[in-house]
N, C-alpha and C positions, 0 to 999 in steps of 0.2 A: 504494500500500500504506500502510496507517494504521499508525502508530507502535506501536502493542501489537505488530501484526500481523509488523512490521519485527524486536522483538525478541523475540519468539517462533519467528521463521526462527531467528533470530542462536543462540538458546539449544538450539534442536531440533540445527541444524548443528554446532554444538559438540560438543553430545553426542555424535553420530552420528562423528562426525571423531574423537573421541578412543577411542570401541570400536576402530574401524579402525586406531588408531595407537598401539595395545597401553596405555591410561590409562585409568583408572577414570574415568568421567563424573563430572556430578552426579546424576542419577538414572537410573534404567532405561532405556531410549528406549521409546516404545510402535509399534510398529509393526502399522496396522490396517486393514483393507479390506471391504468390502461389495460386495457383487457387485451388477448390477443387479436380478439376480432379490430381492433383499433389501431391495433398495433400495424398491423398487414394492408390493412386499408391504408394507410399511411405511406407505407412501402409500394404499393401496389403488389403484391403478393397474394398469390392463392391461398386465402383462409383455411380452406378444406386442405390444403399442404400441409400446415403450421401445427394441424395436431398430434402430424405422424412426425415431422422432425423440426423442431422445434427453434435449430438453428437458424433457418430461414429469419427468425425477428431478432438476431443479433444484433446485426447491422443496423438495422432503422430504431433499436433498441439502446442502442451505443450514445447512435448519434440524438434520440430525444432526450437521452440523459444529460447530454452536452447543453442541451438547448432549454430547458424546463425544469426552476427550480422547485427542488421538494425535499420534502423531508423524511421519505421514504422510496424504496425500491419503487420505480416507477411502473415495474411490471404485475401484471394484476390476473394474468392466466385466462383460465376457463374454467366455471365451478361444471359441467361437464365438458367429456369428451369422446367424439366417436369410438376411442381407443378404449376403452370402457363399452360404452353401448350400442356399439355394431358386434363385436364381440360376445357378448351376452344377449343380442337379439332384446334391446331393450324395450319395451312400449312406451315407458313414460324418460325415456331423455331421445327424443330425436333431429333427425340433422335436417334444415330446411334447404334447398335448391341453391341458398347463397352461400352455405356454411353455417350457417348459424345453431347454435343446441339451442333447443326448446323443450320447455315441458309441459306438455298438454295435462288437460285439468283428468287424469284417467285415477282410479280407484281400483285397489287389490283388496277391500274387504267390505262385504255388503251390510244392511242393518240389522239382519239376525244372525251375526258373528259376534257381536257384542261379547258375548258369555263365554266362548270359546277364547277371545282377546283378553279377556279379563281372568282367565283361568290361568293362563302362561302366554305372557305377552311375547317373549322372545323366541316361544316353538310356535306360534302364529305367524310372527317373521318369517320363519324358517320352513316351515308345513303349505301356507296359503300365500302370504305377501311375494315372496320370491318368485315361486313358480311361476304366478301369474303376472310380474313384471317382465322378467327375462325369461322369455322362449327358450334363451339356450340352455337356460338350468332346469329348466322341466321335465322331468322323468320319463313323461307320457307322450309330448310333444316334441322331446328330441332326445329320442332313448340312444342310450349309449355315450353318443356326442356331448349329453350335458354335465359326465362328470370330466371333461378334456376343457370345457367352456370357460371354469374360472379358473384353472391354470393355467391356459394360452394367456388370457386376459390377464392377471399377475405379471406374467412374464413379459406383456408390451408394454403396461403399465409400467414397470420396473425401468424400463430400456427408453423410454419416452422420457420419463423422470428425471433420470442418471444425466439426461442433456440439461433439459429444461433446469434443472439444480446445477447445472456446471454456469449455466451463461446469466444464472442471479447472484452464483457467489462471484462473479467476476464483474457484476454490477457494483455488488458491496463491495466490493475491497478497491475498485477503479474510482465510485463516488462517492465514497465514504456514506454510506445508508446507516444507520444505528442496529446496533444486535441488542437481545436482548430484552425490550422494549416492545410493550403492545402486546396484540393477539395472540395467544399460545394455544388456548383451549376452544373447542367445538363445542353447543350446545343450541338442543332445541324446544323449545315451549312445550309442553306436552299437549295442547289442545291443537296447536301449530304443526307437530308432527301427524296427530291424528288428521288433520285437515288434509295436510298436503297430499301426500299419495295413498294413503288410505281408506280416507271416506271422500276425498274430493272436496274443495272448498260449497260446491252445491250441494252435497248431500248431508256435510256436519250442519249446516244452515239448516236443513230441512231436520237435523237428529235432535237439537237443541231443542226446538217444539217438539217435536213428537216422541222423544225417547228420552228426556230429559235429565231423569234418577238415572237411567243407563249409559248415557254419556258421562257425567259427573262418577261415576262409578269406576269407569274405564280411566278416568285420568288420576283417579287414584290409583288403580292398577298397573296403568304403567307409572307411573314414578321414580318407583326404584330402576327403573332400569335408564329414565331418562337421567333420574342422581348419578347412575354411575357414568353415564358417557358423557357425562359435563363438568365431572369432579377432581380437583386436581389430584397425580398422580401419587406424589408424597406430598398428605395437608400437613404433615409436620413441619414440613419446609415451603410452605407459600410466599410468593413472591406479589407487593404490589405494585410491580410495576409487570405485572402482566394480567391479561383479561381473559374469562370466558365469554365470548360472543355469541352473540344469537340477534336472528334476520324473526322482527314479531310482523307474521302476515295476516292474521285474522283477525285481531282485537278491533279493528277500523270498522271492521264489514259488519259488527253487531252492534246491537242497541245499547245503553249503558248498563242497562239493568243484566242483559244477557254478559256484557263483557262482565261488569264487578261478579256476577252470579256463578259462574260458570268457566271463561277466560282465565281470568285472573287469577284464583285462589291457588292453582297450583303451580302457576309459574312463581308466584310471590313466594309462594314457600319451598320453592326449587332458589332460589337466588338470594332467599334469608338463609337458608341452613349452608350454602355457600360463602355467606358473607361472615356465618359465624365460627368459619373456619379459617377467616379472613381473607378470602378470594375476591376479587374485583370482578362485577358484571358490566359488560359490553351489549351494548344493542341497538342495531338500527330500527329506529320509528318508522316503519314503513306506513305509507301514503299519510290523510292528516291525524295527527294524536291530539290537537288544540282540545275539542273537549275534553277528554281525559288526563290533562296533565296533574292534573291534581292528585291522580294514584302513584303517575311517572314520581312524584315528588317522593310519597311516600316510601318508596324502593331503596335498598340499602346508598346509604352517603358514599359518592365518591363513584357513584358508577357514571359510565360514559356511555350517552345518549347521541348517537346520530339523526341527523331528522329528514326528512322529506319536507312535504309541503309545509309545515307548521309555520305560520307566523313568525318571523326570529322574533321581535321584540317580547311576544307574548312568553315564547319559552326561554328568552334569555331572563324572562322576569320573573319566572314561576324557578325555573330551576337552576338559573345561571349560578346560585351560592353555594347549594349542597352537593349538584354534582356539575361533571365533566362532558362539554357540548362540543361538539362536531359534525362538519360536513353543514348542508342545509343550502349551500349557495346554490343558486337554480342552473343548472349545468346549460338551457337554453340561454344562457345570457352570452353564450360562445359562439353563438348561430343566428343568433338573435339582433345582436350586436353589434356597432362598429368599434375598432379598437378603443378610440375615446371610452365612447359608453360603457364599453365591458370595466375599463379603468376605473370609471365615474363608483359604476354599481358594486365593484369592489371595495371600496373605501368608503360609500354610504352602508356597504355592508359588517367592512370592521368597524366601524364607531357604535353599529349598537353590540356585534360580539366580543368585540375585543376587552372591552374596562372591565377589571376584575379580575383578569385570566379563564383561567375555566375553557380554553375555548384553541380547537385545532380546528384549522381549517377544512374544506372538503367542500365537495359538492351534492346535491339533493340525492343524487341517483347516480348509478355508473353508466359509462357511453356505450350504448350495443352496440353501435358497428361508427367507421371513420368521419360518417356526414353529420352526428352527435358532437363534433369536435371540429370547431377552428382552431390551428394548431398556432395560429399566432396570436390570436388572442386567448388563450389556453396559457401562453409564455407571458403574456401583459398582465395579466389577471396575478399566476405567481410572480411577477418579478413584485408586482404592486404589493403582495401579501409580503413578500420578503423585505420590501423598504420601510411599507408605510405603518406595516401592521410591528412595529419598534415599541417596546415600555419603558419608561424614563425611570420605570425603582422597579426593576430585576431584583430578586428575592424575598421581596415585600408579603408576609403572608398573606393568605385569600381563602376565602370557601369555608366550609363546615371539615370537621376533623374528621374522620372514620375511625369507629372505637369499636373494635369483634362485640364485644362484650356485651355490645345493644341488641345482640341479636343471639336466639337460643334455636337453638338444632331442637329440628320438630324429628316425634318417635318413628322413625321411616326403618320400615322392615327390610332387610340384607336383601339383596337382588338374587331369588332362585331362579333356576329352570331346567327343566328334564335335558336341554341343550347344554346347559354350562356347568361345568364341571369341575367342582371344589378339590384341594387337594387330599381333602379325605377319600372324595367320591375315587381319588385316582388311584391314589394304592390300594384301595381294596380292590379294582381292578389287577393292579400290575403292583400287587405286594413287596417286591422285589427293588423297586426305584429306591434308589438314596434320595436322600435329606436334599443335597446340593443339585436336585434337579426339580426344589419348589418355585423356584422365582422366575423359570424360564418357562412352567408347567402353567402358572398361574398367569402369565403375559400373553402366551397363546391363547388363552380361552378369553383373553381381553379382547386380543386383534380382533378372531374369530367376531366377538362382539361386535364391535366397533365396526368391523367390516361389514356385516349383514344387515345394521343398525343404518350407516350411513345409505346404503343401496334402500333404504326406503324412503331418503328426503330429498 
């Protein structure tokens, strides 16, 4: 790493370390990402290329880092990819005619599964939700073939990765990006999971009236399993200057009484029993939360709130002291815009985020594809966050303190299931195993989780 590069880590990490440690920075942080579809469009390069090798957005990846400043790795990927679900024959991530991964609103569990879901949420996964996602893993619909399915698929996955991870550490070490800092953990809403690919956002809509006690039933069911795949790995050793994040998509689409009744109560106490272990929660507000800010408040101090459409004044007012705001800038002001303008709307944008600290920058939404993005007004907008968005008393404390101790671990029962397999269940299997093969016995049956778990969001 080249000496600029060295302290430009030094000054990004600082900054980024003093939001999290309730102290006005030196300036704003910029936090920014381009997705690959954005990427390529850029380049002019074939998107549908860019999944299978990855190096193609080196180049045009190089040289945006050269041009656009931020305070993070500029590259932002594909939360899918055909290398994944062409592979597994998937139904709900597929490829559109431009490149593009979509996910259509498809469901793997109907309304009188309820009981079955609630009995062992992770042999549900595993029995019903899979099959009926990917074709290729289905016993009946591609016999043979479907036990070859997830180990080709591993193995491109692997091999696609190994690039894709060579040309971001040479991002960081080339631009000095900060380690360490930020998003570490995965996490999803339990009502938000149950929406997304399992009842459909139409059909949990429709389960809410009509099944009511049995929805609310199931999100206590799964629980424990959503606790463990959101939960840090050692809470002995928690770190706050990392977060578990989670994207909330249905709390908007319901009424209030539906969201406080039914939404809410198990994420709240998915994110309290995390915080009383002293973990930080990350979440983007997806589309507007303005009515609801008032629960946003109540949520453990110090977590970090990205927003969409919301009002900034409104939620800089409701929440700007207790926790940590981000993103929200209308990403159309880049398309929208003349350079001026985009300038103008940036700096009428810092003056209400900015006073206080509390606040990284970003924008409302991420670009789908190149024409979401002027790429010089993209650079005006950050150069403008990096001059103008400056504070005059750097270290100055700010915000509300986070103190574990506000918060008490509700009684959540250990995560079973006929699938996962404790180290007792394993010796009595294979009586024979030593001692010094528990920690890598018990990591597998995490992956395993964790793998089958993510293939349904």
């Amino acid at each position: 790493m080249s000496e600029t590069a060295t302290v430009l880590r030094q000054e990004r990490e600082e900054n980024l370390r003093n939001i999290y440690d309730n102290k006005i920075p030196k300036r704003v942080p910029i936090s920014m990402y381009l997705s690959n579809a954005v990427v390529a469009g850029y380049a002019g390069v074939d998107l549908k290329a860019t999944y299978w090798n990855p190096s193609l957005l080196k180049k045009p990846l190089l040289e945006l880092s050269e041009r656009i400043p931020s305070d993070t790795s500029l590259y932002g990927g594909s939360v899918y990819t055909p290398v994944s679900s062409q592979t597994l024959r998937s139904i709900n991530k597929v490829m559109s005619s431009t490149g593009y991964m979509q996910h259509p609103n498809t469901r793997c569990m109907e309304a009188d599964e309820y009981d079955e879901l609630i009995a062992d949420p992770y042999a549900f996964i595993i029995e019903k939700c899979i099959p009926r996602l990917y074709k290729g893993l289905n016993a009946e619909s591609n016999p043979g073939k479907n036990i070859l399915a997830l180990t080709q698929e591993n193995q491109l996955k692997m091999a696609v990765g190994r690039e894709e991870m060579e040309i971001m550490q040479e991002l960081d070490e080339r631009f000095g990006y900060p380690n360490g800092i930020g998003p570490t953990g995965f996490g999803r809403a339990p009502m938000d999971w149950l929406a997304d690919q399992l009842r459909s956002f139409s059909e949990v809509c429709i389960d809410v009236k009509r099944c009511r006690s049995k929805l609310i039933e199931a999100l206590d069911a799964i629980y424990p399993l959503l606790y463990k795949i959101g939960v840090c790995a050692d809470p002995e050793n928690v770190s706050r200057y990392h977060s578990t994040d989670f994207q909330l998509h249905m709390a908007t689409y319901l009424n209030e009484k539906d969201f406080a009744e039914v939404w809410l109560p198990s994420w709240k106490r998915q994110v309290e029993d995390y915080a009383s272990l002293g973990m930080r929660t990350g979440a983007f507000l997806e589309h507007d939360w303005g009515r609801l800010l008032d629960y946003v408040y109540e949520l453990p101090t110090g977590s970090i709130f990205s927003f969409e459409y919301t009002d900034a004044k409104l939620i800089k007012e409701k929440l700007g002291k207790k926790h940590i705001l981000s993103g929200g800038f209308p990403l159309q002001h880049l398309t929208k815009c003349t350079k001026t303008e985009a300038i103008r709307k940036t700096k009428e944008w810092l003056d209400i985020m900015a006073p206080g600290g509390q606040y990284i920058f970003g924008f409302d939404k991420g670009a789908m594809t190149h024409h979401d993005v002027n790429i010089e007004n993209l650079i005006a907008v950050c150069e403008t966050v990096r001059d103008y968005g400056v504070y005059d008393n750097p270290g100055t404390p700010t915000g509300e303190i986070f103190n574990k101790s506000d918060y008490k671990h509700s009684n959540s029962p250990v995560f079973t299931s006929k699938y996962y397999r404790s180290w007792e269940d394993y010796i009595r299997e294979f009586p024979y195993t030593p001692e010094e093969a528990r920690p890598l016995i018990a990591q597998s049956e995490d992956s395993l989780l964790f793998l089958m778990f993510v293939m349904t969001c």
